[in-house]
N, C-alpha and C positions, 0 to 999 in steps of 0.2 A: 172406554169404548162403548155405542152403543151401533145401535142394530135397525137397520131400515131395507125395504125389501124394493131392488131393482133385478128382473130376473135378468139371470146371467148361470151360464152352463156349472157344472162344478169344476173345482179348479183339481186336474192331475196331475201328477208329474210322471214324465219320461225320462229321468236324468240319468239313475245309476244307483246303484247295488238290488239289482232286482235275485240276483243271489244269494247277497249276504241274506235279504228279503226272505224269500223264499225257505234260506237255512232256519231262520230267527222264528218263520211261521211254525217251520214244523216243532223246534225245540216249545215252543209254547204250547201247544197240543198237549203237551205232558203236564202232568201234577206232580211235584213232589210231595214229600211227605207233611209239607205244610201247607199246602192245599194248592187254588191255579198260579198258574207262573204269568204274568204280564210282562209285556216288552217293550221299549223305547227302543228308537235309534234311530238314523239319519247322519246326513254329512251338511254342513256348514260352510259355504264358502265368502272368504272374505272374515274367516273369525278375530272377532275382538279382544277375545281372550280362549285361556287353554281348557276353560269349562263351558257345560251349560248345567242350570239349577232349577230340581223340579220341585215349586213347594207345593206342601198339602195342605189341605183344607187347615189341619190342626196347629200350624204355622212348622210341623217339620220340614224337613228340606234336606235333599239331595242332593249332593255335589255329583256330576256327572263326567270324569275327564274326557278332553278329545285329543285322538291319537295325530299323529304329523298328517296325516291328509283333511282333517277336520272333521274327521267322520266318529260317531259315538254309539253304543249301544249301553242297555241297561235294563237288568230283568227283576221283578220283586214279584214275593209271593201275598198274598191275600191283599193287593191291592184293592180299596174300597171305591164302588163305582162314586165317580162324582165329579166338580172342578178341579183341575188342577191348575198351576202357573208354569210355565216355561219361559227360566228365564237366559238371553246370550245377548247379555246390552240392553236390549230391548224386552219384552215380554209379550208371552200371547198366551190365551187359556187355550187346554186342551181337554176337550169331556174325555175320561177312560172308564171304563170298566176291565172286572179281572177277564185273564184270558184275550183282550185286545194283546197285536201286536202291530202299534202303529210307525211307520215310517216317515219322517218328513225331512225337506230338503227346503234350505231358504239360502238366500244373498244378503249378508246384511248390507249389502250397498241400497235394497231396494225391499226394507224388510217384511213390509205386509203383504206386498206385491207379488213377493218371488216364492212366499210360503205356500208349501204345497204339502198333502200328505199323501200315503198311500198305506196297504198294508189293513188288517183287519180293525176296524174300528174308524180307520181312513174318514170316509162317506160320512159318518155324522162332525166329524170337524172340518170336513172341506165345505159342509155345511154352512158349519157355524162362522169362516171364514169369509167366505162367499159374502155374508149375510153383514159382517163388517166393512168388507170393502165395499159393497155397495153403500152403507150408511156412509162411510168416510165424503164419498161423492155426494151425497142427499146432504150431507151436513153441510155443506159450502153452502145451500140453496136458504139455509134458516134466516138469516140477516132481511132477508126479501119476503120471508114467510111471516118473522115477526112482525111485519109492518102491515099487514092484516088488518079486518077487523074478527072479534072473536068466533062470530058466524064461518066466515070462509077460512078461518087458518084452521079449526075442525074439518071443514070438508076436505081440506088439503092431504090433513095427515090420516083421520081414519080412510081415506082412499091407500096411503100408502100399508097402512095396518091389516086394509083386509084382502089386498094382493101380497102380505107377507105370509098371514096364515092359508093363504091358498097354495103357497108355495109349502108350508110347512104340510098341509093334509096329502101334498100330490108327493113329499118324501116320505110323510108315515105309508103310503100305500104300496112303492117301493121298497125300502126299505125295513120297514117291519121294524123300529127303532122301540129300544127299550120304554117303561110307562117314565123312570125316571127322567130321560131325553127331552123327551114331548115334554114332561113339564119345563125342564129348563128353556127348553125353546119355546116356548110356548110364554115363559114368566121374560124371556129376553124380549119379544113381543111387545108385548102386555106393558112394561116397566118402561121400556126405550120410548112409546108412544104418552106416557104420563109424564115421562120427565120432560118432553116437549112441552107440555099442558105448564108444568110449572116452571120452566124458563120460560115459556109466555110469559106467566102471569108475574112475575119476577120484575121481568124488562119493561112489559108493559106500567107496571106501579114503581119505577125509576124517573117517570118524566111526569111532572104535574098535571100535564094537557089530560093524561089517561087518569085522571082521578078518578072520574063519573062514566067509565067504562060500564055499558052492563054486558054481562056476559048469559049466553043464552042457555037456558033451563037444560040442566042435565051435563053441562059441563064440568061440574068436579066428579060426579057422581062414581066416577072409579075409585073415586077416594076411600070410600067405603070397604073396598076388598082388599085391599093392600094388606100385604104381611111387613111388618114391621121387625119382624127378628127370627127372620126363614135361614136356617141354619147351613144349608145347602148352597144360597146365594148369597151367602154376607161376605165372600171375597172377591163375588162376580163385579165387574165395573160398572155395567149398565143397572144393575140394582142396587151399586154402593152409589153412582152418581143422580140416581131419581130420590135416594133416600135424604141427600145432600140436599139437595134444590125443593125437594118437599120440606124440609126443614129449615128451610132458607125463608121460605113464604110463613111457615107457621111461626118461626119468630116475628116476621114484619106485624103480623096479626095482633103481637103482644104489644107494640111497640106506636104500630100505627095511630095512636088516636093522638098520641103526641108527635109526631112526625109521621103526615102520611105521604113521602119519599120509601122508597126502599134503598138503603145504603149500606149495601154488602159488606163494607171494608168499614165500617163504624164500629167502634168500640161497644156501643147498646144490643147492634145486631148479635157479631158474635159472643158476647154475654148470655143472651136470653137463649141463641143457640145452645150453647155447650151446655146449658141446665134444662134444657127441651131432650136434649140427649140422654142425657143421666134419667129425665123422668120418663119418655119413652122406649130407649131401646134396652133391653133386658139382657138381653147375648153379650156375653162381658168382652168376648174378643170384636166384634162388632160395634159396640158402644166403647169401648177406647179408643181402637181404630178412629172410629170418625172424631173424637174430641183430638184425638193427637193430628188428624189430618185437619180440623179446622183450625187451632190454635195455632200451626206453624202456618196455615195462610194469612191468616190474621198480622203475623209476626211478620214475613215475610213483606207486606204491603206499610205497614204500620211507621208512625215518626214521633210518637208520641211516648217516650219512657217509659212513664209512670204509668200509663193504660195498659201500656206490654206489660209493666210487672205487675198491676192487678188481674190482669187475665191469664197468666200463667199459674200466680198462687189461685182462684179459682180451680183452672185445668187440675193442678196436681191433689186440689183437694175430691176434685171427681174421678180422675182416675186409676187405676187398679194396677198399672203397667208401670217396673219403674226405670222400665229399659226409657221407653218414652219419656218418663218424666227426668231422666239425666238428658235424654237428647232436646226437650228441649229446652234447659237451662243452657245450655251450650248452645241452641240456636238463637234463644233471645239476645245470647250475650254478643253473637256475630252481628246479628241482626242492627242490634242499638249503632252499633261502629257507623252502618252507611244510613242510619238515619236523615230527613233534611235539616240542614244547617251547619254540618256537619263536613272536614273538610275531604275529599276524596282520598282512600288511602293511596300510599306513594309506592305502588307497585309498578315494577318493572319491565317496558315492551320492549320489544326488538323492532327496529326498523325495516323496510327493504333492504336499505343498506347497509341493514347486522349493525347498525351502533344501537346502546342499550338510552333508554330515556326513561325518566319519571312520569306515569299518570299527570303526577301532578304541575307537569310542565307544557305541557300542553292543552289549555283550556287560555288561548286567547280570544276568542267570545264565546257565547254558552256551546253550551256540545252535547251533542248523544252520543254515547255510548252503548253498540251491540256488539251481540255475541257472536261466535259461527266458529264452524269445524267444519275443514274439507272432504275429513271423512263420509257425511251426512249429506253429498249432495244435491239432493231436493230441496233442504233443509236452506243451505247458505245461499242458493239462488234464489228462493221466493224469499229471503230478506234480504237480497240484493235490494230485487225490485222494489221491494215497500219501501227501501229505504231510498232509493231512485224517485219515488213518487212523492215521498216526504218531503226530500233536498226541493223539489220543483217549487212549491206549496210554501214551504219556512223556508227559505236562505238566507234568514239569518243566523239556523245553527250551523256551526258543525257538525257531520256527521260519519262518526269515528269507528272502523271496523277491528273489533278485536279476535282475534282468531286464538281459540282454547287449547288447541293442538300442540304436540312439542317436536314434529317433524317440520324444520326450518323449510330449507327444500324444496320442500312438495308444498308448504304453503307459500311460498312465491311463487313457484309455479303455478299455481290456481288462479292467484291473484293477479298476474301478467297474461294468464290464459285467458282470462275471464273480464281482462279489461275494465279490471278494476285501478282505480287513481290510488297508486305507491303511497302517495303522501298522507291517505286519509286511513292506511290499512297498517295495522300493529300486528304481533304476536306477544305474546303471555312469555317473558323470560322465566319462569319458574310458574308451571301452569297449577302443580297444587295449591302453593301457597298464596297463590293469587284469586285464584274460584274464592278460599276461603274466605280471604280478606273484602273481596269483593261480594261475597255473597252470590253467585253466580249457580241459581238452584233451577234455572228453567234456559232453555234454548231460544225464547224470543225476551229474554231479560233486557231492558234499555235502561238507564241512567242517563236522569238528566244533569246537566252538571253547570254553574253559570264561572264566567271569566275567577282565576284566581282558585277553582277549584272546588269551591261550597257546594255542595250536595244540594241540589233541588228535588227531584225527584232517585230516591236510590233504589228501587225494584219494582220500575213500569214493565208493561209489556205493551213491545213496538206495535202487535196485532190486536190490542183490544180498540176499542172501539172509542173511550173516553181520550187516548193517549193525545188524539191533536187537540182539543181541549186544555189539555195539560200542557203543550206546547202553546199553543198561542194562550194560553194564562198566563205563562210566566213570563211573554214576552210583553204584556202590556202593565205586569207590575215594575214600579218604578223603582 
């Protein structure tokens, strides 16, 4: 997640337990004998499951149950002010300090959308949310920004930077927010605007034409104040993702005089990565973290054995974690299965018309394969359409919709509501064993697959930007 400032009112909610509210306020007013009492609680509708999980900075974590209405509470004492995670399916941070007693209500039909807080502490997370869903909407606008030149995509975003902290000065003046607060909104800022700067410069040094780019005086120059191992923010997203992408460019820098491409998914790249890691970040849960999150992308995208298994023994020789380092021996080893050339595993869809069929029986000329859950519906509609706009473009794949869910049902009914073609839509007969086999670790997961079943491409995604590439590549190899 990161953060870009469109103003927009804060978000309330009027929905219910302004009681329970009320009761949960006054009990937190009290101290026990182990110092303030802090409070959670809210109601959930449309729950995914029977908890929600708050983890802490220090990776502990609280199982939260919710009662038959979906509604939950939970009080701890000497709660330390800081980030936390909130997680029910999905996750979202919540700033707390002690003696907060905050309330929130969300949909997970609609889950950023519908999240609301209220309750003492309220106001600086309606803040923080506010400040994502406007970024969510700024972010669709980047595609058109990176095509820039480096002069005007600056004037683009420090415009949007410094109507964000205008926003932030007119809520310190209200509000009266802690010095801890203002910094983190202040570093959400700050971080969300650099990491633009270095996915620029990222994308820009992917395409040869930008070799001889100059960029104008003063453009890194925030580079210089960056905290590299800020202990407060190393499980914040928009500071673990500028940290990523800064280290993304600073390995290209090792790498470029011998290739000056930048190619993210190359074996050189994340090499020089993960030992950029070990020699600059010092915060041990922080610097595993990112070696355990770059190694399993790597893994994730990767078709080459042997590379996956010298970058793992690598990884496990720099990290510290051996939770990670079992998970990802066991990821390499799923991983290798949908490698390309490879022949598609022979898991089992269900039809519209409930007969069961093999993967591997249906690939009579090439095909893609995507994901979707009806649960998720914003989700499976806007890969409808991409996948609508693909079909128009290539007709010579197939283009094969697999639904991950295991309510039969309700997924025909979506799929006949929704006018989609019976013939091109499957369901997961056994959806665990199938994600696994298949590897199925992201919601816009595609697999390309040619006649007879061989793995062409086995963990594209339909929404990047290189994937037609990828499609009309393989259609012109013979």
């Amino acid at each position: 997640m990161s953060y870009i400032c469109v103003e927009r009112q804060p978000i309330l909610t009027k929905y219910l337990l302004y009681i329970l509210l009320s009761v949960c306020i006054l009990s937190c007013n009290n101290k026990d004998k182990n110092g303030v009492t802090t409070y959670l609680g809210g109601q959930i509708i449309n729950p995914k499951m029977d908890y929600v999980l708050l983890s802490h900075p220090d990776k502990r974590n609280d199982t939260i149950a919710l009662n038959a209405n979906g509604s939950f509470d939970f009080q701890c004492e000497n709660l330390q002010t800081n980030l936390y995670i909130i997680r029910h399916n999905e996750l979202q941070y919540i700033f707390i300090e002690p003696g907060d007693s905050i309330m929130f209500h969300l949909n997970t039909v609609d889950f950023d959308e519908s999240l609301a807080f209220s309750g003492r502490g309220a106001e600086k997370n309606n803040f923080l949310m506010n400040l994502f869903l406007s970024n969510e909407e700024e972010d669709k606008k980047l595609p058109e920004l990176y095509k820039l030149n480096p002069q005007a995509f600056e004037e683009e975003i420090a415009h949007s930077k410094k109507a964000l902290f205008i926003e932030l000065d007119e809520f310190i003046v209200s509000e009266n927010p802690s010095e801890t607060f203002i910094s983190i909104a202040s570093a959400n800022i700050n971080y969300n605007y650099y990491s633009r700067k270095e996915l620029y410069l990222s994308t820009k040094n992917s395409f040869a034409e930008n070799k001889d780019l100059i960029f104008p005086e003063g453009f890194f120059t925030y580079r210089d104040s960056i905290e590299l191992n800020n202990n407060i923010l190393k499980n914040y997203y928009t500071y673990y993702q500028f940290l990523n992408r800064y280290l993304d460019n600073l390995a290209h820098d090792a790498y470029k005089q011998e290739s000056d491409l930048f190619i993210k998914a190359s074996f050189r790249h994340q090499e020089q990565k993960l030992k950029l890691i070990d020699q600059w970040i010092t915060n041990t849960q922080l610097h595993d973290n990112l070696l355990h999150t770059n190694v399993k992308r790597y893994l994730a995208h990767a078709d080459d054995t042997q590379k996956e298994q010298d970058l793992v023994r690598l990884f496990k020789k720099l990290d510290h974690n051996k939770t990670h380092q079992k998970d990802v021996e066991i990821y390499a080893q799923n991983t290798a299965k949908i490698n390309a050339g490879n022949m598609i595993p022979g898991v089992l869809l269900v039809t519209a018309n409930k007969k069961l069929i093999s993967l591997q029986k249906i690939n009579t000329s090439k095909s893609v394969f995507f994901f979707w859950n009806r649960e998720s519906v914003k989700h499976y509609k806007e890969i409808h359409v991409r996948v609508a706009e693909l079909k128009s473009k290539y007709p010579e794949y197939n283009f094969i919709g697999i639904n991950t869910g295991s309510d039969y049902l309700a997924w025909k009914e979506t799929v006949i509501s929704s006018g989609y073609n019976q013939a091109h839509e499957y369901q997961l007969e056994n959806s665990t064993t199938a994600k696994n086999a298949l590897f199925i670790n992201s919601a816009n997961k595609a697999m390309i697959v040619d006649v007879g079943g061989i793995i062409l491409e086995g963990n594209s995604n339909l929404f990047n930007q290189n994937f037609e590439s990828l499609l009309l590549g393989h259609l012109n190899k013979k």
